[in-house]
ZAZATI-144753 format. One line per 5 residues: number of its first residue (from 1); for each residue x negated, y, z of N, C-alpha, C. Coordinates in Angstrom, 3 decimals, padded with zeros to 6 digits. Atoms other than C-alpha are relative to their C-alpha. Example, Ala and Ser with C-alpha at 12.3 -4.5 7.8 and 13.67 -1.06 7.14 Angstrom:
ZAZATI-144753
1> -000.890:-001.190:000.000:-012.300:-004.500:007.800:-000.900:001.200:000.000; 000.820:-001.190:-000.060:-013.670:-001.060:007.140:000.770:001.090:000.730
This chain:
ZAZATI-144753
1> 001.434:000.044:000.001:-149.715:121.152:101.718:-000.599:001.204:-000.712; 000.278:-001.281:000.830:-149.966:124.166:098.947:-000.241:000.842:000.644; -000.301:-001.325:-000.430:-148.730:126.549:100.939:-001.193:-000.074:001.522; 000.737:-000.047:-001.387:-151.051:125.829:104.634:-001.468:-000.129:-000.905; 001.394:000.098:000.547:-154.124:125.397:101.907:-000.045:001.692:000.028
6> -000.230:-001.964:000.116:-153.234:129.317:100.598:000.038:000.454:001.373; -000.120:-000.895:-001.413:-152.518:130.207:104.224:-001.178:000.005:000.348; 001.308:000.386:-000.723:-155.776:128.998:105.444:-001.241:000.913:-000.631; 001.469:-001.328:001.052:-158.192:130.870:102.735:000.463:001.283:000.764; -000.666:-001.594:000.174:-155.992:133.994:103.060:-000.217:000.110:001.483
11> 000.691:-000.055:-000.885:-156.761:133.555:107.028:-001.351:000.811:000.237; 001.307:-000.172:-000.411:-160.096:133.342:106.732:-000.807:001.280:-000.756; 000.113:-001.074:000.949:-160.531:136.139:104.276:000.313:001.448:000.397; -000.361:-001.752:-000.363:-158.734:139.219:105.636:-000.552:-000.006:001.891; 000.603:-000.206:-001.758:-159.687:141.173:109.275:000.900:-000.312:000.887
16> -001.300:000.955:-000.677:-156.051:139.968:110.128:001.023:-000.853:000.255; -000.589:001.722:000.567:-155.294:136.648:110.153:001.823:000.216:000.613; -000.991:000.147:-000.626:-152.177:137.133:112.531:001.184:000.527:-001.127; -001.162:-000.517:001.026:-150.149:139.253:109.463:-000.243:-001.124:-001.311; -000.184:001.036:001.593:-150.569:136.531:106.711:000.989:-000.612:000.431
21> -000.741:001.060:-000.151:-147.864:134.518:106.071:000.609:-000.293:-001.568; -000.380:000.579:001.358:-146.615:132.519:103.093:000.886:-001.077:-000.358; -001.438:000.065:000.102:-143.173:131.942:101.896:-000.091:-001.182:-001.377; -000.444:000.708:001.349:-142.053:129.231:099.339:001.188:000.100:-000.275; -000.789:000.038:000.937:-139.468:129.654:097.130:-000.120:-000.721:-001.440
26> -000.704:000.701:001.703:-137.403:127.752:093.637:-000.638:001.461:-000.792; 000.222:-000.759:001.432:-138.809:129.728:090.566:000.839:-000.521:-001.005; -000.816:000.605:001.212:-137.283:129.261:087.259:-001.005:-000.895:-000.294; 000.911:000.848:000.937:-140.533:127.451:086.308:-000.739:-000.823:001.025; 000.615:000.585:-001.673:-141.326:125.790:089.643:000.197:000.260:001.503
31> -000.124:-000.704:-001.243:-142.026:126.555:092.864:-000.955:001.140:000.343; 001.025:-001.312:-000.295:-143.562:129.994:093.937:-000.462:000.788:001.464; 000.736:-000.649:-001.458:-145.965:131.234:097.186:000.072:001.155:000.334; 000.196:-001.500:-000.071:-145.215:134.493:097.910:-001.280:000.342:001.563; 000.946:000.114:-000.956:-148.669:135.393:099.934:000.462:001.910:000.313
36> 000.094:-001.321:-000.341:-148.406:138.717:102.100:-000.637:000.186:001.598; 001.180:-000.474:-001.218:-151.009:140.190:104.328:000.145:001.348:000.893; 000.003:-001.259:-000.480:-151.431:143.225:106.393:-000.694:001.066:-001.196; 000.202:-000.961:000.852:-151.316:146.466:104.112:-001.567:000.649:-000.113; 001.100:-000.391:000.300:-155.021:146.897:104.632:-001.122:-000.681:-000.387
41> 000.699:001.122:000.591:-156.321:143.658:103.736:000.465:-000.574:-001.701; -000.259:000.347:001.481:-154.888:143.236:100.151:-000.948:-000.064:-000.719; 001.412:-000.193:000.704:-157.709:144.492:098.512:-001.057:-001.220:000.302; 000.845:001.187:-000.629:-159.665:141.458:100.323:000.651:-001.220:-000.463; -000.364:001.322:000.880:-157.585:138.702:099.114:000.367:000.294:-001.659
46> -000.330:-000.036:001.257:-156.802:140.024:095.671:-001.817:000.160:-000.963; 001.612:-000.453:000.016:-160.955:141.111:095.501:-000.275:000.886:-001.377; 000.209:-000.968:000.363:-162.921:143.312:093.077:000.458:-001.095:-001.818; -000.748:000.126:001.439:-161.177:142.980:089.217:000.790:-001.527:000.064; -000.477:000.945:-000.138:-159.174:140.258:090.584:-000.153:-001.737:000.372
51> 000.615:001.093:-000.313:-161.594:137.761:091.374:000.858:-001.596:000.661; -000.334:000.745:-000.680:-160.270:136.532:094.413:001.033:-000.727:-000.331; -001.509:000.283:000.357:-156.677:136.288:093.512:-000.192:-001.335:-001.229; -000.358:000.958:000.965:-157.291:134.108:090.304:-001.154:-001.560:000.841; 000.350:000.977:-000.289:-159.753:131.854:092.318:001.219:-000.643:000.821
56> -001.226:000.513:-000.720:-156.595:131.513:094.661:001.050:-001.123:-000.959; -000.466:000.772:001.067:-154.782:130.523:091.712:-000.584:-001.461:-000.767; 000.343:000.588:000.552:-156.835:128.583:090.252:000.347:-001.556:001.034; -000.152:000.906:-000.894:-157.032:126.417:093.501:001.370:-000.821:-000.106; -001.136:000.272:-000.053:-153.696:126.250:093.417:000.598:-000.803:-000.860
61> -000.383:000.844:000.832:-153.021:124.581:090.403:-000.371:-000.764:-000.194; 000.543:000.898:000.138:-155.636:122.574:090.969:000.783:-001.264:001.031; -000.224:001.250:-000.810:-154.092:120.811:093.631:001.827:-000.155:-000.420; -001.401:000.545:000.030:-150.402:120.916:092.464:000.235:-000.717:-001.228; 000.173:001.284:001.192:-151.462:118.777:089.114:000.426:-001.213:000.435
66> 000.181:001.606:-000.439:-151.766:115.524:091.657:001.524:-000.077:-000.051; -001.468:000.313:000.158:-147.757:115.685:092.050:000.707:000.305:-000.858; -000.509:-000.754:000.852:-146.899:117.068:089.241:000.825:001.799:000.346; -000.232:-000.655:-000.420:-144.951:119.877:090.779:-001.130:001.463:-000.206; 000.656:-001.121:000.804:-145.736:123.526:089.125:-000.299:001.245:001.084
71> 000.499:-001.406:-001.027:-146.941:126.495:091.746:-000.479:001.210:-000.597; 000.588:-001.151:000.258:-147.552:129.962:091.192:-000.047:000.916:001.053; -000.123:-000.910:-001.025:-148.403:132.416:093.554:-000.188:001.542:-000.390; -000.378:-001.429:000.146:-147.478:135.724:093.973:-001.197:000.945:001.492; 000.489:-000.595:-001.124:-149.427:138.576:095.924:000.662:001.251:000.161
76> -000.960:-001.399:-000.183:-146.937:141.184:097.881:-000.912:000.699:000.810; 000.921:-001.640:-000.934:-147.942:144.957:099.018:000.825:000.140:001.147
């Protein structure tokens, strides 16, 4: 559910939805989203002094409280 919530913003956010995609992986401290976009939309999901990116986050932890289960997401270039 984490990961198609993050997919779905990160969609609707960059000019090319078709290059998003978002990977889960075991962390040492949970589980972790690796989000990666087309090389010219980064700047659009990460936004201006990081905005976007920590609202991403934020989301994110908001919804992985209900199961306990720990999430962090990552943003690759």
């Amino acid at each position: 559910m984490e990961k198609d919530l993050i997919e779905y913003i990160a969609k609707s956010l960059v000019d090319d939805p078709n290059a998003v995609s978002v990977t889960e992986t075991e962390g040492e401290r949970g589980r972790v989203l690796q989000l990666s976009v087309a090389q010219g939309d980064i700047g659009k999901v990460i936004g201006k002094y990081g905005r976007i990116a920590k609202a991403l986050r934020t989301v994110l932890s908001a919804t992985s409280s209900k199961d306990g289960t720990r999430y962090t997401l990552e943003i690759l270039d």
